[in-house]
N, C-alpha and C positions, 0 to 999 in steps of 0.2 A: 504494500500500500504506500500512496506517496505521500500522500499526506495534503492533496490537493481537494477544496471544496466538492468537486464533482463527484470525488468518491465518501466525503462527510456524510451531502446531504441523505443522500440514501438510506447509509445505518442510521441520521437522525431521525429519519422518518420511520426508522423502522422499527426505535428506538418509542418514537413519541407512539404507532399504533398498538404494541407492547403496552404501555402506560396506560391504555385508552380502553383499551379491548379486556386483558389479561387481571390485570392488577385492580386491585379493592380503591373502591373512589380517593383514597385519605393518600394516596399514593400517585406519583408526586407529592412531596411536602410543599411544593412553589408552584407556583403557575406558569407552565410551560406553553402556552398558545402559539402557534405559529400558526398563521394562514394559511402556507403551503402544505404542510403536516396536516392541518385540518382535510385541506381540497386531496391530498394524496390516499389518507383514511378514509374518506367520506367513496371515495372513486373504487378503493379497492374494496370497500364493504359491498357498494355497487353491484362490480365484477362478480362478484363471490355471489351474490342473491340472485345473478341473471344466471350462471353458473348451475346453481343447486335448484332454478325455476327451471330450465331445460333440464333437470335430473328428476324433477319432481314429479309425482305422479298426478294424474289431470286434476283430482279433487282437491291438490295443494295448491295447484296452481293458482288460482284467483286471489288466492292468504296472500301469495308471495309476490304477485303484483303487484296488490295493494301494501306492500312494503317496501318493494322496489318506487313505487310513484311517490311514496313519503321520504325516503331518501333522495329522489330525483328532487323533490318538492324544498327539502330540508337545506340542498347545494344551491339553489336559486333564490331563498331566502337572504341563508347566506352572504349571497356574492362573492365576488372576486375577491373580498378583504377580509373573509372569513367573518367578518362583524353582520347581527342580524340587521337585516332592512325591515329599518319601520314599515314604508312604505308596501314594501312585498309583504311581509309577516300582514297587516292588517287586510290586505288583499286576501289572503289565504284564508284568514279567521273570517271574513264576510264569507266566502266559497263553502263553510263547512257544514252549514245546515243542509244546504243545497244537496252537495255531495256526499255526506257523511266519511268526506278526509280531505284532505289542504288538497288542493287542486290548483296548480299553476299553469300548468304544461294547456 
């Protein structure tokens, strides 16, 4: 390893889904946010639901949709700076009666 950013950010991200995924809430002791880390987590949790809905047998299917469109839902809230948008979030929260879940898309 050279010890160049290119090859950091990877194990930090892989580091920060580790902390996110794995470990007990109280873990990290600090606030570790990064925006990137977030969009990388949030993508590969993504991958992994579209993944196991093509594995899935037809009656799970529609669960795992509707888990995949709130993940979808959850990255456009979001945005690009990993910080929630008013704007989008209060969008979503009118959509849920309607829908019965955040509906962006």
């Amino acid at each position: 390893m050279d010890g160049s950013s290119s090859n950091r950010t990877p194990l930090d991200a892989i580091m920060y889904m580790i902390h996110h995924i794995f470990l007990p809430p109280e873990l990290p002791q600090e606030d570790d946010f990064d925006p990137q880390h977030e969009r990388i987590l949030l993508n590969t949790t993504s991958d992994a639901l579209q993944m196991f809905n093509a594995a899935a047998g037809y009656g799970l299917q529609g669960i795992i949709e509707s888990v995949i469109a709130m993940m979808d839902n959850l990255r456009i809230v979001r945005g690009d700076l990993g910080a929630i948008s008013e704007g989008k979030l209060e969008s979503a929260l009118r959509k849920l009666p309607k829908r019965g879940m955040f509906s962006l898309l």
